[in-house]
VOBA-1610 file (N, C-alpha, C; in pm, whole numbers, padded with zeros to 5 digits, always signed):
BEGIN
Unk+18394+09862+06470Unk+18406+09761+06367Unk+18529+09794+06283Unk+18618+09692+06278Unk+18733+09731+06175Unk+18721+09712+06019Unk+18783+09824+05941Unk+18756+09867+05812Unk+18703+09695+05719Unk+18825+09633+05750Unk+18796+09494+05655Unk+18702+09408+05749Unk+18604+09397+05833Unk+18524+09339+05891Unk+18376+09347+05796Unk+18307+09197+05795Unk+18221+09243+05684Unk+18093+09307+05732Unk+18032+09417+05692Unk+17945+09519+05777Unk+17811+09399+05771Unk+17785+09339+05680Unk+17659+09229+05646Unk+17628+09174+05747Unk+17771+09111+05816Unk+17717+08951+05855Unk+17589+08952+05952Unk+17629+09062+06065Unk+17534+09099+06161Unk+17388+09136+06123Unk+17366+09141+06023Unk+17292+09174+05974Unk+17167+09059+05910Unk+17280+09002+05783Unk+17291+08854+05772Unk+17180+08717+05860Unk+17281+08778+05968Unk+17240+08605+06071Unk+17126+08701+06138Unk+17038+08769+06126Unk+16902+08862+06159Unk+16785+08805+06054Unk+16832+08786+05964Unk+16759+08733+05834Unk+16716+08574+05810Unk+16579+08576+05790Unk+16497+08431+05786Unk+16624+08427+05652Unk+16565+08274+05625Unk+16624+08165+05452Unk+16560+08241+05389Unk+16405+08280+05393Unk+16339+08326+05247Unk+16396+08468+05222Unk+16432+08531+05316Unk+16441+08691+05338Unk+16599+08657+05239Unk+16703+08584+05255Unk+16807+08572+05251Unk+16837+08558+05069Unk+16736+08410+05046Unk+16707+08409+04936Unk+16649+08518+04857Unk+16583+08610+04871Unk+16519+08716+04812Unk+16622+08828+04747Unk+16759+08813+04849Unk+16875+08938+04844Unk+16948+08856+04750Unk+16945+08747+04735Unk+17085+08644+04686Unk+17085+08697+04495Unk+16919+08678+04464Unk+16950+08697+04313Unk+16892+08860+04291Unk+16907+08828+04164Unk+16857+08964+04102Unk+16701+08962+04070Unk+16657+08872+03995Unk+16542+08850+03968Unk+16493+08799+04101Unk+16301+08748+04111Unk+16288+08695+04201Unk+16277+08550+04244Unk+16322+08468+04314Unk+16360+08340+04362Unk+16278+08227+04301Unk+16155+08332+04318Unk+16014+08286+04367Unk+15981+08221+04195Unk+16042+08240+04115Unk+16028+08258+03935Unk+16126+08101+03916Unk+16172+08065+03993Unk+16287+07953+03963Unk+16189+07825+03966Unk+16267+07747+03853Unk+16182+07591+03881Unk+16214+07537+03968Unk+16107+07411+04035Unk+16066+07404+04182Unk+16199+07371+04259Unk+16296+07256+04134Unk+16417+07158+04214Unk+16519+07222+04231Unk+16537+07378+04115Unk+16645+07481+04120Unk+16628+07558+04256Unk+16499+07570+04304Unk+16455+07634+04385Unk+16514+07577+04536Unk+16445+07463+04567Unk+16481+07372+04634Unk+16628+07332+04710Unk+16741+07345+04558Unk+16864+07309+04607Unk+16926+07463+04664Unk+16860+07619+04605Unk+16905+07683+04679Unk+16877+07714+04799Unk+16714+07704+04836Unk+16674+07707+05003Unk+16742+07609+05054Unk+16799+07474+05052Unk+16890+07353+05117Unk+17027+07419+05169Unk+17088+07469+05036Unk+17204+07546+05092Unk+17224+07656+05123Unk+17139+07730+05163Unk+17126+07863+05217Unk+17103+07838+05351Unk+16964+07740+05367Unk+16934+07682+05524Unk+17083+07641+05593Unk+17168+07556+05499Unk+17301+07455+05563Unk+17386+07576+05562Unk+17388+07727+05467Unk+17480+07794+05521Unk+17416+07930+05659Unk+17339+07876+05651Unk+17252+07954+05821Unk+17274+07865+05932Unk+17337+07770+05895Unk+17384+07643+05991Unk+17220+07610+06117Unk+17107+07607+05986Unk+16988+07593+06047Unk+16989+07449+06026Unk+16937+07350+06126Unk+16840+07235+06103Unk+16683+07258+06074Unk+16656+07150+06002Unk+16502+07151+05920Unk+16434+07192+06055Unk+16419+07111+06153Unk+16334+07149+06238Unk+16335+07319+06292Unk+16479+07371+06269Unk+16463+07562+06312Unk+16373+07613+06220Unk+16339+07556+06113Unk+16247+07654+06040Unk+16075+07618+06035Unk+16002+07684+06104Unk+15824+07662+06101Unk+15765+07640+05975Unk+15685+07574+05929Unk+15651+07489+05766Unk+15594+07668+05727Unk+15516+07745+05823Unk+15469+07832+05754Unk+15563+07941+05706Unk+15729+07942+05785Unk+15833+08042+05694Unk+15910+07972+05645Unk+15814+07832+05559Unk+15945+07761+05518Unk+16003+07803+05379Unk+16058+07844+05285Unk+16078+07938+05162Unk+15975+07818+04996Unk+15972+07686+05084Unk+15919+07629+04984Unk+15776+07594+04958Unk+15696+07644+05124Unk+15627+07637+05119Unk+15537+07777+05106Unk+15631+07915+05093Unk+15639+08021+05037Unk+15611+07995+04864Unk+15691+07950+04826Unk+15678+07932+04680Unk+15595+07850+04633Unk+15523+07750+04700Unk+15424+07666+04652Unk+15310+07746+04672Unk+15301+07852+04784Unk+15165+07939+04792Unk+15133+08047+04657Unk+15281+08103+04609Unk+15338+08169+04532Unk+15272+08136+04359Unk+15262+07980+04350Unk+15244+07917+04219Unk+15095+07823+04222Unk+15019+07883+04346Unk+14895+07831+04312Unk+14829+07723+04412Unk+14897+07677+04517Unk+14855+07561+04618Unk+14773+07679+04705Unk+14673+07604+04770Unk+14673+07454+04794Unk+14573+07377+04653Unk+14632+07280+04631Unk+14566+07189+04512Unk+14448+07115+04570Unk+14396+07095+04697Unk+14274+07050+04807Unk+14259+06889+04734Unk+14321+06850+04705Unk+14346+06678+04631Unk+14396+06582+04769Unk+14275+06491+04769Unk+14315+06371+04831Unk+14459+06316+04780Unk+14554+06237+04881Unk+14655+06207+04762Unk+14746+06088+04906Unk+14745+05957+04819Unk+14774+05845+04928Unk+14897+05860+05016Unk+15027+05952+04946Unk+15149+06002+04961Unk+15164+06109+04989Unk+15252+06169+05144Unk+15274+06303+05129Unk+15471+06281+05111Unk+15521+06418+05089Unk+15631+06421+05072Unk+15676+06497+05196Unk+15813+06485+05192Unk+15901+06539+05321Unk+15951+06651+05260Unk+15989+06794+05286Unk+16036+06920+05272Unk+16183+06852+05268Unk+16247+06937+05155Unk+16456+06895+05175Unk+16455+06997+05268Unk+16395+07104+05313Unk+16413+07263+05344Unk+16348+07223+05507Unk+16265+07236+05509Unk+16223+07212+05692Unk+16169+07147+05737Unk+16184+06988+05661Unk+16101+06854+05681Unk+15990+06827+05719Unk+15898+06911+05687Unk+15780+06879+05758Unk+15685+06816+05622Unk+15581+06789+05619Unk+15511+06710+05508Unk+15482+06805+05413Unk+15442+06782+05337Unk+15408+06842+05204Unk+15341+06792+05099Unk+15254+06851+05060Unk+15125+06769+04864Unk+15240+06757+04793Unk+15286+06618+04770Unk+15367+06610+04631Unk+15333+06660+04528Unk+15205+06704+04496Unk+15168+06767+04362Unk+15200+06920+04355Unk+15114+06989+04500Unk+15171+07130+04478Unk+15250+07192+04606Unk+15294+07107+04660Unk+15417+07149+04706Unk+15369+07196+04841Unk+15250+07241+04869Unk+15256+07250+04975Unk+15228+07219+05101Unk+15258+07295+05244Unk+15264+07213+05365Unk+15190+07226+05416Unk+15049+07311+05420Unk+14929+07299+05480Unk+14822+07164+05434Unk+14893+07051+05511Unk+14805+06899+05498Unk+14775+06819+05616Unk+14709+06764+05590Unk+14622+06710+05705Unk+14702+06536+05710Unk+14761+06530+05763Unk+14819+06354+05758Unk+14740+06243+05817Unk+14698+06194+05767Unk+14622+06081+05835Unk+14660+05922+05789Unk+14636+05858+05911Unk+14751+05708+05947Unk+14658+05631+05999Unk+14670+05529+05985Unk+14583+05377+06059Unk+14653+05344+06175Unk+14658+05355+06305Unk+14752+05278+06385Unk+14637+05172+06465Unk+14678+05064+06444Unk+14576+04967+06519Unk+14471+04950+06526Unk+14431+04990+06357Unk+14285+04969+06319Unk+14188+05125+06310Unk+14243+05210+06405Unk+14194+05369+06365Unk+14260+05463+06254Unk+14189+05508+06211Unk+14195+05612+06131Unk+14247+05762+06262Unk+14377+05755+06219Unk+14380+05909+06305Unk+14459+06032+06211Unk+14412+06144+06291Unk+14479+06263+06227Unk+14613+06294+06282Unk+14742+06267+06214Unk+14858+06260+06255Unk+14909+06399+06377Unk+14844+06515+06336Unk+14827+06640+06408Unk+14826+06608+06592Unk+14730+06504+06582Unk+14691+06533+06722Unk+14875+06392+06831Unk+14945+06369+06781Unk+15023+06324+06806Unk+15102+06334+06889Unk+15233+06253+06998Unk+15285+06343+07041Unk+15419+06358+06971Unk+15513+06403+06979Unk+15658+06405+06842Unk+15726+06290+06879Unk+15716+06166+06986Unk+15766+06044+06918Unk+15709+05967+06848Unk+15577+05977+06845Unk+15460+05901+06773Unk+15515+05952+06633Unk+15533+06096+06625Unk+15553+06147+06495Unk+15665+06133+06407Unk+15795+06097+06477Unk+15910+06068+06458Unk+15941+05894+06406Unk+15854+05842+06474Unk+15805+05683+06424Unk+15738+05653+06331Unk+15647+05747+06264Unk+15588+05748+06117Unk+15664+05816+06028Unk+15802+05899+06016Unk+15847+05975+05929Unk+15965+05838+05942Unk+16017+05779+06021Unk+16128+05654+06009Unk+16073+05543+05923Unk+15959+05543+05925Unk+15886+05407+05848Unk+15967+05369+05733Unk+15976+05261+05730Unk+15987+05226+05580Unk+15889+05189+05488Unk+15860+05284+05344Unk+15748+05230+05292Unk+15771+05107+05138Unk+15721+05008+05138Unk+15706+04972+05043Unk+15591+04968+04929Unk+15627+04928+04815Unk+15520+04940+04701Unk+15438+04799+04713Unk+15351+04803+04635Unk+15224+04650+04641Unk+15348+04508+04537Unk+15452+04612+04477Unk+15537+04476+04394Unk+15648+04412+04518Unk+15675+04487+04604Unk+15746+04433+04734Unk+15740+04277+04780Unk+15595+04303+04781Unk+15511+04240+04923Unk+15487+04042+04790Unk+15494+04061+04662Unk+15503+03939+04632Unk+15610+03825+04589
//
């Protein structure tokens, strides 16, 4: 390795987002409010030149930190949210990604889980509107 070569990087690209995030500050990550939080797992993921889908919801750093501050909240809730960090669903209330999705397609009630990923890819494209839309 030559003297000005950076000894890290190799090291670096060995390292999950959360692991990465953990070295980045001084204090811990995990202490930051949720959206401060958020925009640094986004650009840490984009400078790991990861797509959402490389990262599993269970090492996702936000769904780390929602376990961190008290989820799961076990609340019915009509809306789930999309991860900025590894897109997978998420409790808008506490953030986190252990949820059960469930959808009407053609009159059934199903559990989005049992799906196959174009079925799944066709409910995250949806467009949703509100009940003031529709008059």
């Amino acid at each position: 390795m030559d003297e000005g070569e950076d000894q890290t990087f190799g090291k670096r690209e060995e390292m999950s987002v959360g692991e990465a995030m953990q070295g980045e500050f001084r204090s811990d990550p995990f202490d930051l409010p949720f959206e401060e939080f958020c925009e640094r797992a986004v650009v840490l993921r984009e400078e790991f030149e990861l797509e959402p889908e490389d990262i599993p919801a269970w090492e996702c750093p936000v769904h780390k930190w929602a376990l961190r501050h008290g989820a799961p909240c076990r609340k019915t809730v009509q809306r789930t949210e999309i991860c900025p960090v590894c897109g997978s669903y998420m409790c808008p209330d506490c953030k986190n990604h252990a949820v059960e999705v469930i959808s009407r397609i053609t009159g059934y009630l199903q559990a989005v889980s049992g799906w196959n990923a174009g079925k799944r890819q066709e409910l995250k494209d949806r467009h949703r509107y509100g009940g003031g839309a529709l008059r």
